[in-house]
C-alpha positions as CSV (number, residue, x, y, z in Angstrom):
1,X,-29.7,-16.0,12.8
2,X,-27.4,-18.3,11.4
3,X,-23.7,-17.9,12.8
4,X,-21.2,-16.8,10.5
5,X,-17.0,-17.5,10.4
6,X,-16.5,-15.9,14.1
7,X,-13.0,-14.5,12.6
8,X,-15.2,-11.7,10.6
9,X,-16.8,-10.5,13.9
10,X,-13.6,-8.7,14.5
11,X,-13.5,-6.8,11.2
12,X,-14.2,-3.0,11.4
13,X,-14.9,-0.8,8.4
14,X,-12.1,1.0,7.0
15,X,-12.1,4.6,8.6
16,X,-10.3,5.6,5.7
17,X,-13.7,5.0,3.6
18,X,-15.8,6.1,7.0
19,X,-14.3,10.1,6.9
20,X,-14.7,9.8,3.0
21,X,-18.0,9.4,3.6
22,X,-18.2,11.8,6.2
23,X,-16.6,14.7,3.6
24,X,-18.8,13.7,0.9
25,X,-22.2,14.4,3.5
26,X,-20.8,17.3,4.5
27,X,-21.6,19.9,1.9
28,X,-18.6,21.5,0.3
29,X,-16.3,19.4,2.3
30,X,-12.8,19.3,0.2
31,X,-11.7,15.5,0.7
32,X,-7.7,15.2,1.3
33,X,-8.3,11.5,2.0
34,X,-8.5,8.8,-0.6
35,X,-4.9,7.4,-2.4
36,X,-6.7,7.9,-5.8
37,X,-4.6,9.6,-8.4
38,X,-6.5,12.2,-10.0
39,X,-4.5,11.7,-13.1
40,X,-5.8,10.0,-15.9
41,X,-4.7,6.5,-16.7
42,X,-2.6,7.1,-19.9
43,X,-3.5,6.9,-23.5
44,X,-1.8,3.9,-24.7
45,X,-2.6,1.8,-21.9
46,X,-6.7,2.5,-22.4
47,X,-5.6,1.8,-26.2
48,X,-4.2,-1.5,-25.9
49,X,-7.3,-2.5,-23.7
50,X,-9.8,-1.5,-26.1
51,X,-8.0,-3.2,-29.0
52,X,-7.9,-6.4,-27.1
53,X,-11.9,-5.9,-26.4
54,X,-11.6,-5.9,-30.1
55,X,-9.6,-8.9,-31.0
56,X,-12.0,-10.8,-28.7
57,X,-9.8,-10.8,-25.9
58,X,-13.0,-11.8,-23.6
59,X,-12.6,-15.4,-23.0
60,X,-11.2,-17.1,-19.7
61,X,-7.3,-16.3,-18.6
62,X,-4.9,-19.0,-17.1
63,X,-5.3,-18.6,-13.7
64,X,-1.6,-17.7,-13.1
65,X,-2.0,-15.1,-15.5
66,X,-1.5,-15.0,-19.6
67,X,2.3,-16.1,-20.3
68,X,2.2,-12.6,-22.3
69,X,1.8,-10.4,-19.3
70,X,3.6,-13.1,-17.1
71,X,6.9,-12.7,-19.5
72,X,6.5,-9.0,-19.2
73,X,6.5,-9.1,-15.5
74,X,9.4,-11.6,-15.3
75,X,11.9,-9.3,-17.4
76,X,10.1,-6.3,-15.5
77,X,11.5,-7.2,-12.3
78,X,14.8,-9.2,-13.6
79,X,15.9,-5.6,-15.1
80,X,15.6,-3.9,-11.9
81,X,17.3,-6.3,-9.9
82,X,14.4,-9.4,-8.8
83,X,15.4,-12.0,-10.9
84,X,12.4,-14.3,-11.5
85,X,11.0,-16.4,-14.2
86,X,7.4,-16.2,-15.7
87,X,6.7,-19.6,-13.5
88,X,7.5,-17.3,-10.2
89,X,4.6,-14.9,-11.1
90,X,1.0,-14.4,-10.3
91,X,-1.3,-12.3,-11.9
92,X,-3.4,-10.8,-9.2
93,X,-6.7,-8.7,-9.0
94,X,-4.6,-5.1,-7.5
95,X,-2.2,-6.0,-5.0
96,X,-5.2,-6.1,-2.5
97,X,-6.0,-9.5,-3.9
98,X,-2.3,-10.2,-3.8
99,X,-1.5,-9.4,0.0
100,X,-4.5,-11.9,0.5
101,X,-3.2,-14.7,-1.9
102,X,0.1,-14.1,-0.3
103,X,-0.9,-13.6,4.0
104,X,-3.6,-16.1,3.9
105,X,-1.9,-18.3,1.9
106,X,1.3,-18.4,5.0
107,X,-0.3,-17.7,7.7
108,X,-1.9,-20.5,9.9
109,X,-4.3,-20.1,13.0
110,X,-2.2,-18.7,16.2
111,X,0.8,-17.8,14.1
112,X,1.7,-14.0,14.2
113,X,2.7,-11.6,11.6
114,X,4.9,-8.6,12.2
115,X,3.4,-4.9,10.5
116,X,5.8,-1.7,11.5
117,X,3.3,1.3,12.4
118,X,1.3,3.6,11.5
119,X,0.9,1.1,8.5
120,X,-1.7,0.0,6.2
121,X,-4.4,-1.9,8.4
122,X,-5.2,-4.6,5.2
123,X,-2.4,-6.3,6.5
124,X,-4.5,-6.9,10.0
125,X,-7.3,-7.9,8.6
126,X,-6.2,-10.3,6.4
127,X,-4.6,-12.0,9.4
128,X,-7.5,-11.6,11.3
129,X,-9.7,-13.7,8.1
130,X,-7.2,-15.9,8.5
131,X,-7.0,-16.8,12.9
132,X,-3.7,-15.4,13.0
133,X,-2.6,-12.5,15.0
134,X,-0.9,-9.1,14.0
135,X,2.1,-8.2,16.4
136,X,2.1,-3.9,15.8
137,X,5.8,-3.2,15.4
138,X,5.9,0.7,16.6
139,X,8.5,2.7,14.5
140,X,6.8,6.1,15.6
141,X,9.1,6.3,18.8
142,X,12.4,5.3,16.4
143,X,11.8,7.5,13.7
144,X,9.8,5.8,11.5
145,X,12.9,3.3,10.9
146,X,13.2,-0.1,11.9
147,X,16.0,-0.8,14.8
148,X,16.9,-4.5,15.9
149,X,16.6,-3.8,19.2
150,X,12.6,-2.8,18.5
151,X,12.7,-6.1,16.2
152,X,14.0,-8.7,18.5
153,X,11.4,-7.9,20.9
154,X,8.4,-8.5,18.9
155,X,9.7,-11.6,17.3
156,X,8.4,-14.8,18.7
157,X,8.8,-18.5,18.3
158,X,4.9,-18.0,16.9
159,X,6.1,-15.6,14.0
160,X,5.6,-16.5,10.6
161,X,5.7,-13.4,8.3
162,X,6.6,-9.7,8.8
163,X,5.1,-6.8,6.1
164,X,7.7,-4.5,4.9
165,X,5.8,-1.6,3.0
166,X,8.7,0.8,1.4
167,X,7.6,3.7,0.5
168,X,5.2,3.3,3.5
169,X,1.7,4.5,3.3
170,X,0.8,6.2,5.6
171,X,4.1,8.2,6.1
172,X,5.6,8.6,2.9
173,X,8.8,7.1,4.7
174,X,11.4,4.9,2.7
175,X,13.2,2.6,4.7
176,X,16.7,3.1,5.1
177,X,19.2,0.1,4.6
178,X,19.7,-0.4,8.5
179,X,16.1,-0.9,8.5
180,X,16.5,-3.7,6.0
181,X,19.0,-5.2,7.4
182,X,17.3,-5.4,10.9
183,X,14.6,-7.0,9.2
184,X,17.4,-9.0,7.0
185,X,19.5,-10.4,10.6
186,X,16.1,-11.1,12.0
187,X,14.8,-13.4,9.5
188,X,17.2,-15.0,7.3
189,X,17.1,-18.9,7.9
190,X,14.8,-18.7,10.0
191,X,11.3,-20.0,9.1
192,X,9.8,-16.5,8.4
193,X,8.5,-14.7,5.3
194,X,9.1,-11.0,4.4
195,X,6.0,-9.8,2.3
196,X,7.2,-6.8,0.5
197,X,4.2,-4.5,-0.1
198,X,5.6,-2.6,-3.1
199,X,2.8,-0.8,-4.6
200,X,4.5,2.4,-4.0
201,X,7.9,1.6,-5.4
202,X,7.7,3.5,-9.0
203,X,6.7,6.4,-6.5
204,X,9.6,7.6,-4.9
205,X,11.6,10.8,-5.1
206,X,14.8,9.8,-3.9
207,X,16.8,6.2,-3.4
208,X,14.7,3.2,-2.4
209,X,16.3,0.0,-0.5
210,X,14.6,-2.9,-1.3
211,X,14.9,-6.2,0.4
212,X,13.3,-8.1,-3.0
213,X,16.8,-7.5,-4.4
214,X,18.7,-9.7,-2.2
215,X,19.0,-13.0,-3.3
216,X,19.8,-14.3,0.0
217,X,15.8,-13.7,0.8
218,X,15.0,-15.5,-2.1
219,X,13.2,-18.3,-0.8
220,X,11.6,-16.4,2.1
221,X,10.1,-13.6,0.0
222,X,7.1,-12.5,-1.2
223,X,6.8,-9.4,-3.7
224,X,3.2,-8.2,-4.2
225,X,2.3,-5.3,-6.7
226,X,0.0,-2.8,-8.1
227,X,-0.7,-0.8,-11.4
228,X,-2.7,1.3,-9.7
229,X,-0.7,3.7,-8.5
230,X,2.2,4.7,-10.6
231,X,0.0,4.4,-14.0
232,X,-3.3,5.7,-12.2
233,X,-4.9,2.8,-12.7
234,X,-6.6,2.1,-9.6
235,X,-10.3,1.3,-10.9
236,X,-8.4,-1.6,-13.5
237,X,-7.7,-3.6,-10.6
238,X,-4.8,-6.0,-11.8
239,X,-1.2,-6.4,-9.6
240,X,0.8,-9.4,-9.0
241,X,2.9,-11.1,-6.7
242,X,5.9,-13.3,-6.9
243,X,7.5,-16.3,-5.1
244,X,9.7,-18.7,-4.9
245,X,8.2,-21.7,-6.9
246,X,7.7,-23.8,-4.1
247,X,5.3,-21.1,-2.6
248,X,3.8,-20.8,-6.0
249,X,2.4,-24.3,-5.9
250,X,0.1,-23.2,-3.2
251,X,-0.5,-20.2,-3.8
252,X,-1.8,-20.3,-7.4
253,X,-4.2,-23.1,-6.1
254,X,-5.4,-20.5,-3.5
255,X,-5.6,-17.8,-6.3
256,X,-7.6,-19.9,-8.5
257,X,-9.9,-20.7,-5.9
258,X,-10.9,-17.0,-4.7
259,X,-11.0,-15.3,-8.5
260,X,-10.4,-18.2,-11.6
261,X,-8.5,-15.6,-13.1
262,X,-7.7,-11.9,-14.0
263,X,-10.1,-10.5,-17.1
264,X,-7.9,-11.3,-19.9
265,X,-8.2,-8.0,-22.2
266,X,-6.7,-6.2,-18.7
267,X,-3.8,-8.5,-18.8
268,X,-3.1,-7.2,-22.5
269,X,-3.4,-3.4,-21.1
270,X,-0.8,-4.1,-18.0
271,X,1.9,-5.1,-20.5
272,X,1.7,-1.5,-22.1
273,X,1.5,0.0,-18.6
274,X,4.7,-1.8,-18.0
275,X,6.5,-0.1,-21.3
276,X,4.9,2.9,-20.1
277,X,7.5,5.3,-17.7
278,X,5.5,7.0,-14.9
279,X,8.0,9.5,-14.7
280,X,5.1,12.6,-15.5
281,X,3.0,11.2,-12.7
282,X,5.7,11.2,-10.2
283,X,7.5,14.3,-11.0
284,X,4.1,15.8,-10.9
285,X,3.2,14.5,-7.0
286,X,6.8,15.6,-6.3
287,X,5.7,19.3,-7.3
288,X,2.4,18.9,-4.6
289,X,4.6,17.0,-2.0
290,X,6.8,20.2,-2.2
291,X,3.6,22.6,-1.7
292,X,2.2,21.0,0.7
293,X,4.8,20.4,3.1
294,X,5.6,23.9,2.6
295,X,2.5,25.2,3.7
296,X,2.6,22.3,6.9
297,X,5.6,23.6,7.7
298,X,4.4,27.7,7.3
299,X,1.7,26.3,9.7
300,X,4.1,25.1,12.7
301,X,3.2,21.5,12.3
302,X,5.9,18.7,12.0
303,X,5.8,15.5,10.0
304,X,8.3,12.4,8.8
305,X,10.0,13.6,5.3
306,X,7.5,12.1,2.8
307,X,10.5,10.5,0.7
308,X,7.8,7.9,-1.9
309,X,4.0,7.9,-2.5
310,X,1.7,11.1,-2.1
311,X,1.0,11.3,1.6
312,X,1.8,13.5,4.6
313,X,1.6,12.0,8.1
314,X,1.2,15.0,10.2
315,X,1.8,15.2,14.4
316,X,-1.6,16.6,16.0
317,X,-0.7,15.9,19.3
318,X,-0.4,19.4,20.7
319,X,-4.1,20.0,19.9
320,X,-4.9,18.2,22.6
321,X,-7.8,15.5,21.5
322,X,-7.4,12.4,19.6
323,X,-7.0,12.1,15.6
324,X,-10.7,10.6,15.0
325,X,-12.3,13.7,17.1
326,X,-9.7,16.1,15.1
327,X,-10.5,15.1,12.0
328,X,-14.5,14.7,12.9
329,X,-14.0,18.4,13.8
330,X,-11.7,19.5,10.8
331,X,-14.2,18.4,8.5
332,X,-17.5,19.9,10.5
333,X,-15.7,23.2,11.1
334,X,-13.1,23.2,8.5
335,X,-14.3,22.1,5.7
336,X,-11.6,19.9,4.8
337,X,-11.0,16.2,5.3
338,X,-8.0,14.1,6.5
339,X,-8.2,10.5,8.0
340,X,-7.3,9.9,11.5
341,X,-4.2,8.3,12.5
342,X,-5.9,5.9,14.5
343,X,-6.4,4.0,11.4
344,X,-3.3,3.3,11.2
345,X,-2.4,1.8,14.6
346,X,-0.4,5.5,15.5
347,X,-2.6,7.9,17.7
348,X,-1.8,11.5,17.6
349,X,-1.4,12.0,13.6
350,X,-3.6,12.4,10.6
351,X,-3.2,11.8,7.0
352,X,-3.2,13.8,4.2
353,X,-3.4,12.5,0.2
354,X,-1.8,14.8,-1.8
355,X,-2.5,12.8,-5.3
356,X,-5.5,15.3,-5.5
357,X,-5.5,18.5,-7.7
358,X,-3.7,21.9,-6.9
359,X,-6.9,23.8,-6.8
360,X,-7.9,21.2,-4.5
361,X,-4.6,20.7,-2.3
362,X,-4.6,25.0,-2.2
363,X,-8.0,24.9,-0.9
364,X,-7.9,22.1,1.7
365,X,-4.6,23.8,2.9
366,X,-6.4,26.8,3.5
367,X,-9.0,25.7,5.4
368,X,-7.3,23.7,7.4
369,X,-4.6,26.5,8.4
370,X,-8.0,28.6,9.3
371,X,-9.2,25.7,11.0
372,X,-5.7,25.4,13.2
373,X,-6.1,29.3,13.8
374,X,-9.6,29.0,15.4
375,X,-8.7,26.1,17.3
């Protein structure tokens, strides 16, 4: 055998995808564990992509992105408070694609990067792709908020870049401003990115801080986003990021590199999306955050508030076994799926997506409470 990059020997499959799989062998199995909107990606949005199929939209795209959609993005984030010009964006392929363009492109061999947990575990291995190292920052023990105190102790003269996710997946959890301005103090003139993982953002139920409004962080941040989530468009696989344009320079080169360039007819479709309000899709996971937090609650289980996003972080602690063998067993003897905390760097928890059906979310609830019963 041929020896491959050593830095993909420590990549693990997602066990996110691994239970997924797991529910859909096991017959009848209601899944509660994919971030998949169930909703339908709305009707003017398919529209304009099929009337750009039409006008022969098929042809390459600059690899920065049409100056259309770029233009759109640009007063997009201006009106809400991130002033940036069409230069200072990147059309990326979802915000996965994005977190790469923007981790890889920072992060050299031996630096660090800073994730609070539970949190998404992309973020690691990107680093990992890249020889850099992830530093877990644990907010599970300070209330899923960020404290300086917790800060200053993982930063290190090897630092480069810390991952602020707000909402947070896997907790639902908005930061609150002393979070930010932990992370604010911490950083600022100091030779550190903040990568704001914002795919969540148009998915929040209450006030959201957000450090990509300060325009003191200007030159140290990163913004990377999604229309996959709040317009149910996570099979279109298009995002962005934006930067400051002396990060831009590199990181369009990198861009180019990895995927030329976004299919141009999808480009045409995000600038509807962005004239679009996704008010009826979050009003609507607001109505199943209410239910099923309820019937958590009825159950004697505890939980962060889900504030943003559609998931529930729940404590399984008191069962006494780990999350992967609770979940294993949940779905063997349950009938219902969750994905194990583990996954997220925070032991002693399981997720549950609620960005699934109410027939569904009834069901799965349920089961699991019958589940919790026999246990």
């Amino acid at each position: 055998m041929i020896p491959l990059n050593h830095n993909l020997n420590a990549l693990k499959r997602s066990q996110i995808r691994t239970f997924t799989n797991l529910a859909k062998a096991t017959p009848g199995c209601v899944s509660l564990t994919i971030g998949e909107p169930d909703l339908d990606t709305p009707e003017g949005i398919k529209a304009a992509a099929i009337a750009a199929l039409q006008n022969n939209q098929t042809h390459y795209a600059p690899n920065q992105g049409t100056l259309a959609l770029r233009r759109k993005i640009a007063e997009f984030e201006t009106n809400r408070g991130n002033g940036v010009t069409p230069e200072q964006v990147l059309v990326t392929i979802g915000a996965c694609q994005a977190l790469f363009t923007a981790l890889f492109g920072v992060l050299n061999p031996g630096e660090e990067v800073i994730v609070p947990t539970p949190g998404f575990g992309l973020y690691e291995s990107i680093a990992t792709i890249a020889g850099a190292k992830t530093v877990p920052l644990d907010i599970a023990k300070t209330g899923f908020q960020i404290t300086k105190e917790a800060l200053a102790a993982v930063i290190t003269e090897k630092t480069k870049a810390i991952v602020i996710n707000s909402p947070c997946n896997p907790t639902g959890v908005i930061f609150h401003e002393e979070s930010l301005a932990a992370v604010k103090e911490a950083v600022l003139g100091k030779p550190i990115f903040i990568i704001c993982d914002n795919v969540y953002h148009d998915l929040r139920y209450g006030p959201c801080p957000d450090l990509s409004l300060d325009p003191a962080l200007k030159d140290q941040l990163i913004l990377c986003q999604s229309f996959s989530k709040p317009w149910a468009m996570t099979g279109w696989r298009i995002g962005y990021l934006t930067c400051p344009d002396y990060v831009m320079e590199r990181l369009l080169l990198l861009s180019a590199a990895t995927i030329t360039a976004v299919p141009t007819f999808l480009q045409e479709a995000a600038i509807t999306a962005l004239d679009t309000d996704p008010a009826p899709m979050r009003q609507e996971y607001a109505c199943r955050r209410n239910y099923i937090t309820q019937r958590l609650r009825s159950m004697g289980l505890s939980f962060p508030e889900p504030e943003g996003a559609f998931y529930v972080f729940v404590n399984i602690a008191k069962f006494g076994m780990d999350s992967a063998e609770f979940c294993t067993r949940m779905i063997r003897e349950g009938g219902v799926a969750a994905v194990p905390g583990s996954c997220f760097g925070a032991e002693g928890y399981i997720r549950l997506s609620y960005c699934y059906s109410m027939e569904e979310l009834e069901t799965g609830l349920d089961r699991m409470e019958a589940f919790l019963a026999a246990l």
